[in-house]
N, C-alpha and C positions, 0 to 999 in steps of 0.2 A: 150524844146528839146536842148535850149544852155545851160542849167543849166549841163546833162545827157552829153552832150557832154565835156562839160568842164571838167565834173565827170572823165569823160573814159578817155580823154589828159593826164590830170596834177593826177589823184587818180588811176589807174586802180583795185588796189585791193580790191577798198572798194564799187566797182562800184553794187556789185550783192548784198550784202547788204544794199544799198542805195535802190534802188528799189524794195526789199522784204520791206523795211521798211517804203515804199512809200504807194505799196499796201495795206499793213494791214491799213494804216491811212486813206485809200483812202474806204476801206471798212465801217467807221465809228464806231469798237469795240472799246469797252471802259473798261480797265480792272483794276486792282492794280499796275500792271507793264506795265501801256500803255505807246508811249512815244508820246509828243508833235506834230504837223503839226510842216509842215516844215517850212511854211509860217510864222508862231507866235513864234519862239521857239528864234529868234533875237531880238522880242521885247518885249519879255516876261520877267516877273519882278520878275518870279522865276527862271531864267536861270541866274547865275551868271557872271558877265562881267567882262571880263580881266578889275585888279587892275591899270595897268599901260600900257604904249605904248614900243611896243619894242624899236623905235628910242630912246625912253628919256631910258630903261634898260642898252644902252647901250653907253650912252654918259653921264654918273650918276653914281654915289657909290649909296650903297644903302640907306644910312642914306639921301643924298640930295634930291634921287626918293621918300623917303619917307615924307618927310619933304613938298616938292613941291603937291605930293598929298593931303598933307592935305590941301595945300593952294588951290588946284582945288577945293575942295568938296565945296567949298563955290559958285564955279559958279554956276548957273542955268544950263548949257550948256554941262557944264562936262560930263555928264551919258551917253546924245545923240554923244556926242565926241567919247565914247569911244564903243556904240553899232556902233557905222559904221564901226569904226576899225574890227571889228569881219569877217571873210572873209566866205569864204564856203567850206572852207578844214577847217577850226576850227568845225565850226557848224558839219559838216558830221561826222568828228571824237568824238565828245563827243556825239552823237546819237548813232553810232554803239556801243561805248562800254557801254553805258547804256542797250542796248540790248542785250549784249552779257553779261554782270553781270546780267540779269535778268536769260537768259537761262540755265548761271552756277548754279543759286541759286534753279531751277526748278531739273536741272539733278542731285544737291545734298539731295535733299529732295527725292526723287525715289530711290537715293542709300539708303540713311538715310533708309525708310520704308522696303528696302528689307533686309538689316543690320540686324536693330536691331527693328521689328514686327510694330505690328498696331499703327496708331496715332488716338486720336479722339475714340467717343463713339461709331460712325461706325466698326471702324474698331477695337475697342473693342469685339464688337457684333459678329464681322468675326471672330476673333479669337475665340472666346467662343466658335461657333457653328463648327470651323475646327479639336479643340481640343476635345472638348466632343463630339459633335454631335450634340447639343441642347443646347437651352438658358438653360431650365430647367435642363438641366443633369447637365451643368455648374454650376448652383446658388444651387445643392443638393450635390454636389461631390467638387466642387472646391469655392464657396465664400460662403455659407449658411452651415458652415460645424458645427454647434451646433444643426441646426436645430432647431432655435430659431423663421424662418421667417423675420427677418430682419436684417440689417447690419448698423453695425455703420464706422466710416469713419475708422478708426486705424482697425477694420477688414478686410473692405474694402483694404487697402492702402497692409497690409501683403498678404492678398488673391492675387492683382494684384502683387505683388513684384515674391511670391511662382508660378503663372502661367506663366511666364516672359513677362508680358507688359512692356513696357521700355516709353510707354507714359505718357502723362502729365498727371499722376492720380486725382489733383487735377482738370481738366479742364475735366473729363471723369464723377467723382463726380457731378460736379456742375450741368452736362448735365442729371444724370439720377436723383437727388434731387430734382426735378420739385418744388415738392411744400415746401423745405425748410424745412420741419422736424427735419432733420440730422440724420436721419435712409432712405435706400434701400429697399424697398422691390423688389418680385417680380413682383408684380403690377407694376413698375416704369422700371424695365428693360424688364420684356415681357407681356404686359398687355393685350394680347389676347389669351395666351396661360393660364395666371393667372384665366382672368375671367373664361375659360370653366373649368380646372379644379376645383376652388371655385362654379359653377354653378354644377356640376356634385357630390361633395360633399354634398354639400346644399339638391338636390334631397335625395338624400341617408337618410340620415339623417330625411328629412321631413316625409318619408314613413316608413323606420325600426326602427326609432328612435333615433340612434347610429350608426356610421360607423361598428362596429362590428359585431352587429345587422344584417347590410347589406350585410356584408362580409361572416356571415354564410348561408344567406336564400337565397343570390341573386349571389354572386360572385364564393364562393367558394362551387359550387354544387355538384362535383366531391368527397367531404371532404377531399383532396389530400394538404391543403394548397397553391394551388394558384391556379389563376385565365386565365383561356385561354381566347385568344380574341373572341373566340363564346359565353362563358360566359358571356363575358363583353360587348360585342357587344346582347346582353339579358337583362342583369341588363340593360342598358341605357334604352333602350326599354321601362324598368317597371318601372323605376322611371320618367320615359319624358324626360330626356337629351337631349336638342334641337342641342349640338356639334353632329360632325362627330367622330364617335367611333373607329374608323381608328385611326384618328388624337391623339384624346383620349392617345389611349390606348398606340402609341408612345411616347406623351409626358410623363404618368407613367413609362414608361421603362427605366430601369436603364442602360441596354445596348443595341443595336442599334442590330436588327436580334434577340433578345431573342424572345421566342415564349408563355411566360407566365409573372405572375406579380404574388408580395408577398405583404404581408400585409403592411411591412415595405415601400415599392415602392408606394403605395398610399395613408397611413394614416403613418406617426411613431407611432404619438400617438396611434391609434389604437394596433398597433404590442407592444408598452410598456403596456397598459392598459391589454392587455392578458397574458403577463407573471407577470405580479400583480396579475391576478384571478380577475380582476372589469370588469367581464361582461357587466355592467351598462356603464361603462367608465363614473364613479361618477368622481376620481381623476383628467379627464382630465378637464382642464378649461376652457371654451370658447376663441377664439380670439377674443380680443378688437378692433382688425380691422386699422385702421387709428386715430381711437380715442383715444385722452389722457384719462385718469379716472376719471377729474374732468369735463371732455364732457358727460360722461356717467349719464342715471336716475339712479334714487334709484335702480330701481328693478333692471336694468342692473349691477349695481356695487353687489348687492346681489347674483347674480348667478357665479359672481366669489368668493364670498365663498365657500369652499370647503365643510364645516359642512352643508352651506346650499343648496347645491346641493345636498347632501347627502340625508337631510329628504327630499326634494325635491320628491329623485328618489324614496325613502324609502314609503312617501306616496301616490306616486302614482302607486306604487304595490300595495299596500294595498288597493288600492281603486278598480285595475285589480280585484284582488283575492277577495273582497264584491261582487264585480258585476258577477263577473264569481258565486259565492255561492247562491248570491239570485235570478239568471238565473234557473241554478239548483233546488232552493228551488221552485221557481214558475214553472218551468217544472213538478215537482212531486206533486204540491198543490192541496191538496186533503183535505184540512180544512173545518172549519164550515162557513156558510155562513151569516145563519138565528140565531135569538135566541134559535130556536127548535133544531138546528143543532148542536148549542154549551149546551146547556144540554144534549145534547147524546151522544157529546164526554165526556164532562164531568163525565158521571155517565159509560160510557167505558171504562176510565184510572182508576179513582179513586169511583167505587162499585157503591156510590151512591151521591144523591146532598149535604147533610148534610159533608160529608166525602173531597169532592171535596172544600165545603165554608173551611172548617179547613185549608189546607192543602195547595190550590193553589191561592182563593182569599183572606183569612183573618188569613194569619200563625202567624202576631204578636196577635191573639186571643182577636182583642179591641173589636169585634162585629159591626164593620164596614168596607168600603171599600173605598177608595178616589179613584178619576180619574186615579192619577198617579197607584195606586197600580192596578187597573183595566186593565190597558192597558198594565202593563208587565205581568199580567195573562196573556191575553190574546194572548199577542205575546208568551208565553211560551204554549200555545195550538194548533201557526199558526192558526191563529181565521185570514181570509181573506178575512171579509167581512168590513162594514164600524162600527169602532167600536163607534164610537159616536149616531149614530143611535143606538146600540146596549145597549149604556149608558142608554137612554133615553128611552128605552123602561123599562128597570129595577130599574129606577130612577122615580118612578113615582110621588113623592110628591117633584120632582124638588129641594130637601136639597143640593144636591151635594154631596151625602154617599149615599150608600147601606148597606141596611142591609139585617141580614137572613132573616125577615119577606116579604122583597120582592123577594129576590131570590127562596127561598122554603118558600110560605107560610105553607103548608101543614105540614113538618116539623117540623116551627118552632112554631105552636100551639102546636103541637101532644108534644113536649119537653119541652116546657113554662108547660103547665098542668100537664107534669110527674115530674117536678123541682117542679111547687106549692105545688104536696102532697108529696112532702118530705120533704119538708120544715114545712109543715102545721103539719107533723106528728113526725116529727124527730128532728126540730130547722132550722136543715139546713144539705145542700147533705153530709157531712163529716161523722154527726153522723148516719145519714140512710143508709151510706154504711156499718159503722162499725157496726151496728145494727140488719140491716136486710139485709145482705147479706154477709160479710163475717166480722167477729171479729178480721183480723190482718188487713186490713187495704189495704194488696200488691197482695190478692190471684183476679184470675181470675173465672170468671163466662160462666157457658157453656148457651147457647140458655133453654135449657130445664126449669135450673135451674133458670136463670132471667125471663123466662114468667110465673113460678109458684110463683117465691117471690111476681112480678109485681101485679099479680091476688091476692094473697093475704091481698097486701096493699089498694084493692080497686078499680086498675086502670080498667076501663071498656074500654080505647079505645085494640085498634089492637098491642097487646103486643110483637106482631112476627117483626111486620114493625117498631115500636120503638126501638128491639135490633137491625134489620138490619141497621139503622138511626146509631147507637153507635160503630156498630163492624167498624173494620178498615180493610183495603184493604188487603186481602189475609190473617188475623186473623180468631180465632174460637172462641173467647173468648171476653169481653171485661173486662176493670179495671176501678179503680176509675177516674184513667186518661182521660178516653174516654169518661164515663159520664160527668165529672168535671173537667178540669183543674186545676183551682182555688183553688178546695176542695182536690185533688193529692199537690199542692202546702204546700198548709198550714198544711197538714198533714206531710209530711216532716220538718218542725219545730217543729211538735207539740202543734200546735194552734187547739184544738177541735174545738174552737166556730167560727174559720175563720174571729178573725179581721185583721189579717195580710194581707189577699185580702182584706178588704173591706167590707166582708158581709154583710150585717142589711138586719132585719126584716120588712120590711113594716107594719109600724102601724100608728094609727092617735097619733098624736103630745100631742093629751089629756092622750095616756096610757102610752105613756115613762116617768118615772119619771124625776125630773127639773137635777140631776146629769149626770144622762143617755146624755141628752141634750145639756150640756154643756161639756162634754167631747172632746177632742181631738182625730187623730188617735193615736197617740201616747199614750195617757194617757187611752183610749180605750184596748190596744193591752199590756200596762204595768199591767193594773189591772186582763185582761184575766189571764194573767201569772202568775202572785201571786194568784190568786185562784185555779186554775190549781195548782200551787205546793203546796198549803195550803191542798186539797186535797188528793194528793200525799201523804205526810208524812203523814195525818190521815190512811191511805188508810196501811203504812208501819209501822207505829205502832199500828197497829191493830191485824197484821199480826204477829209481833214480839209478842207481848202478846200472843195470841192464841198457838204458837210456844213456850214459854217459860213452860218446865216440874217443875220447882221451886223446884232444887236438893239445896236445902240449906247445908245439913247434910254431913259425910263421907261416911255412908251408901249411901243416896242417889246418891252422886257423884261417888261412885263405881258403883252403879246399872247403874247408866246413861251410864258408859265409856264398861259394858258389854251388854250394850244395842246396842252401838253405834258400839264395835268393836269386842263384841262375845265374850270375855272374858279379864282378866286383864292381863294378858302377851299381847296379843297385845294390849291393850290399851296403856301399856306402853310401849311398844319400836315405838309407829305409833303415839301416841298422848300425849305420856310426854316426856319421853327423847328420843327424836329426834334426837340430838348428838349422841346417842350410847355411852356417856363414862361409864353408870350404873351408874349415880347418876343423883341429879334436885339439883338446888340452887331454892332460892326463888324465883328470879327475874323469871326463866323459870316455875315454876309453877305454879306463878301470872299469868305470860302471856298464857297459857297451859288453866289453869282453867278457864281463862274469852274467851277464844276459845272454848272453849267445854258447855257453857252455864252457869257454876255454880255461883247461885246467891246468894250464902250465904254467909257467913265473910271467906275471904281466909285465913286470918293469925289464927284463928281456927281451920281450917280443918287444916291448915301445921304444929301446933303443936301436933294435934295429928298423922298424921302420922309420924314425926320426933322424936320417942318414944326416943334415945340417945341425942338430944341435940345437935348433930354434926353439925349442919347448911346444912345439906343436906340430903335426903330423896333418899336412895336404893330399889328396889325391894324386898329386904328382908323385909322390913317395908310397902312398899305396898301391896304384895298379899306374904305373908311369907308361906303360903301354898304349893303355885307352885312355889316359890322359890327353897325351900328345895327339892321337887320333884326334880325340874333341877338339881340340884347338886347331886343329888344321882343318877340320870340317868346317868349325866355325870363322877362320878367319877366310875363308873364299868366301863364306856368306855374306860377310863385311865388304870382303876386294868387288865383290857382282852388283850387292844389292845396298851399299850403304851403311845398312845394320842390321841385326840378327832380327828384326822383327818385319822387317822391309823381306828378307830372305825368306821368313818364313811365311811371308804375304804372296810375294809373285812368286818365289821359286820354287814353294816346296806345297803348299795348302792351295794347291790349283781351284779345286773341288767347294773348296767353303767349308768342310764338314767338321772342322777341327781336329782332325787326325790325319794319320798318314797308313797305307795299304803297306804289306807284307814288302812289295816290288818298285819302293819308289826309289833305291838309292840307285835303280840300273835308269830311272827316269833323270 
């Protein structure tokens, strides 16, 4: 109370401030700008202590005050000397104005933030949401403006420059960088608002596939392009989106009171993926998330390939569109179940069993079957039963092949027995077709006609059921083809004997002679040939002979050319001079006369027709007869009518028709 009162005598201005500054100490706060008790603040070793004594200030220059103090500092005593000197109007006065620069530097920082905006990551935050409305409208419209997802510091730093924060960007930075990356996301500035929307995609996506996907089946129901909040407040529903759809649907909103949302508002990439035309949204890439790429597996780093995202999506349509076909195919499966049931398809597609072994189980025609070729028969019949069991019932001597003997026994005796007596009786199938059933080789065979050849050759089975065995599926006829393959083959080379298949005789090893035996195929199929054409030329000079009239003479070879062309005027302008110029040289007569057969001495016969000597032979030397006629025909044509075309205008082609009737020379 003497202190307070002393305060109020000798201070009275500083009296109200002394005891506010009493009380706050007397409260016991403790702040950055607290000041001292009052009690400690004279003994206190951070409270600076008057340098010197006023008395020696002023009975001293400064240089001897100063001099004299250094010779002080050496006592012990000096320091406590000079705290006593310190009074309580000193003390009082260096407290208030410590409080009162504390209050100025409070009331400048209140101006400062009303100036010139927010300080701090707080008051970052306030701005964002008083400017946009939202953190998110903020980080889509004013700092995330690539739409990239995250922020680097130099876009950061332009972003806050372009919004007018005028705060410590670097110290705003540091505060939302949590985990030191040196990228922003939004996870880091609003990570509750982040996670529902990332939770709400994710759904989307786990159920339709693709945001697009979701956007056509689930958001945009209306097909109006956007999305109303009953819609959207729907899709959350169907996908589970455990946020509040309210909430939701305000943070997608680009402006605050709109009453719908666009595609670009809650996927971009979605809204670019569809003006691409990639329904799939192949192109877009996944986000990495927080992950660098050397964090990421294999597989993960693989789905950011584009090519491989592509087959990706590619085979897994392809796998929809199987599954959806063989849904289908087993919806309508109405296949064989049993072996009985697959011979009955079988003889329903393709006539009969014989016809069905050709065609659908043994088309490369070895006379067997392997597993593999079995089972895509099979699958080519929707055979839907177990085809292995089906193997094995047809596989009876466990080889691993089928043959025709086990699929049509019946069959394949009934045609083993009709191939033995052809063979037995013919050589083999080639000659027996050409034989005894048609001699070109290419002609077809009606039913009637093949069961009475059959009968004739001996065959006592069921001749009707062996052409039905041969005939082909919606045919009337059958050919060498259908009987024979093999022997259709070798007949197109013209291998009568068929070693060019293969064929041999069945005999004991004692009747083949020792050449036969050591033969080759090759050396086999060479000597077929050379007998076959050794044949041939007997066969063409035989023929030539027989054909040859043996006109050695000129007589004769007149007679021959009025044989051949009715008389000698045509023989000579159709088979000697051919030119038309009215004469032959030798060379054309040589060649003329060995065309036309004559096989006597040419240059004989050309001397006697060549009666002058001239080296060339006229019609008046060959047929002088009807020579001389001609020219007496023609020269009255000339004496009547001028000239031969004048004659053959008025005197002879009355008619116009450009010929002349049987009866005109009596005209």
């Amino acid at each position: 109370s003497s202190f307070v009162e002393l305060c109020c005598r000798r201070r009275p201005c500083v009296f109200s401030a002394t005891v506010v500054g009493m009380a706050g100490l007397q409260k016991g706060a403790r702040t950055s700008h607290e000041l001292p008790p009052l009690d400690k603040v004279a003994a206190s070793a951070t409270w600076p202590a008057p340098i010197h004594h006023v008395g020696l200030a002023r009975s001293a220059s400064a240089a001897g005050a100063v001099s004299r103090r250094k010779a002080l500092k050496s006592d012990a005593g000096f320091d406590d000397f000079l705290s006593r000197q310190v009074t309580c109007t000193q003390f009082v006065q260096k407290w208030v104005t410590m409080k009162r620069m504390r209050e100025i530097e409070e009331q400048r920082q209140k101006i400062t933030a009303r100036k010139f905006g927010a300080q701090g990551l707080d008051g970052f935050k306030a701005m964002l949401v008083h400017r946009f409305g939202s953190i998110v409208r903020a980080w889509r419209f004013g700092l995330d403006l690539d739409g990239s997802g995250k922020l680097s510091f130099m876009e950061f730093s332009s972003a806050c420059r372009a919004i007018g924060f005028s705060g410590s960007v670097m110290k705003v930075w540091k505060e939302m960088d949590s985990d030191g990356s040196g990228y922003v996301s939004l996870n880091e500035l609003a990570p509750e608002a982040h996670s529902a929307m990332s939770e709400f995609r994710e759904k989307v996506i786990a159920k339709y596939g693709n945001m697009l996907a979701g956007w056509k089946q689930s958001m945009d129901r209306s097909g109006q392009q956007r999305c109303t909040l009953r819609d959207f407040e729907k899709c959350c529903a169907d996908v589970g989106c455990k946020s509040n759809p309210r909430k939701l649907f305000d943070l997608f909103c680009p402006e605050k009171g709109k009453q719908w949302l666009q595609m670009e508002d809650i996927d971009p990439a979605m809204a670019a993926a569809l003006w691409r035309g990639d329904e799939s949204m192949i192109t877009v890439l996944p986000s990495l998330g927080a992950k660098a790429k050397s964090e990421l597996s294999f597989f993960e780093r693989q789905e950011c390939a584009l090519d491989t995202r592509a087959q990706c999506v590619v085979a897994r349509e392809h796998r929809v569109r199987i599954e959806k076909m063989a849904s289908a195919i087993k919806a309508k499966d109405v296949g064989p179940r049993t072996l009985e049931e697959f011979r009955t398809a079988l003889m329903h597609r393709y006539g009969n069993l014989v016809q069905a072994w050709r065609i659908a189980l043994d088309p490369d025609d070895n006379g067997r079957v392997s597993f593999q070729e079995f089972t895509a028969a099979c699958r080519g019949m929707h055979y839907s039963g177990n085809i292995k069991k089906l193997w094995s019932e047809l596989d009876k001597d466990g080889s691993g092949l089928i043959t025709m003997a086990e699929f049509a026994p019946a069959a394949q005796a009934a045609m083993s027995g009709f191939r033995a007596l052809l063979v037995d009786k013919f050589g083999n199938p080639l000659k027996a077709w050409l034989q005894a059933f048609r001699d070109d080789g290419h002609a077809k065979v009606r039913e009637d006609e093949f069961v009475k050849k059959v009968t004739d050759l001996g065959w006592e089975g069921n001749a009707s059921q062996l052409f039905s065995w041969y005939l082909p599926v919606g045919a009337k006829h059958v050919t060498l083809a259908d009987i024979d393959a093999k022997a259709a083959e070798a007949l197109s080379r013209g291998d009568l004997e068929m070693v060019s298949v293969g064929f041999r005789v069945t005999k004991p090893s004692v009747d083949v002679p020792f050449e036969q035996r050591q033969m080759t195929f090759s050396q086999g199929w060479r000597s077929a040939q050379i007998i076959d054409h050794r044949g041939k030329m007997q066969t063409l000079e035989e023929s030539n002979r027989m054909a040859d009239k043996g006109a050695k003479t000129c007589a004769q070879f007149k007679l021959l050319l009025q044989g051949k062309y009715g008389n000698l005027v045509n023989a000579w302008r159709k088979g000697l001079d051919i030119s038309g110029d009215g004469k032959l040289s030798f060379a054309e007569f040589n060649a003329a006369a060995r065309a036309l057969g004559f096989s006597g001495s040419v240059r004989k016969l050309w001397s006697e027709l060549d009666s002058d000597q001239s080296g060339v032979v006229t019609l008046g030397e060959f047929a002088p007869d009807a020579h001389r006629s001609i020219e007496d025909f023609l020269g009255l044509l000339r004496e009547r009518h001028g000239n031969t075309l004048k004659g053959w205008v008025e005197g002879l082609d009355k008619d116009k028709n450009g010929m002349l009737s049987k009866g005109w020379t009596r005209t």
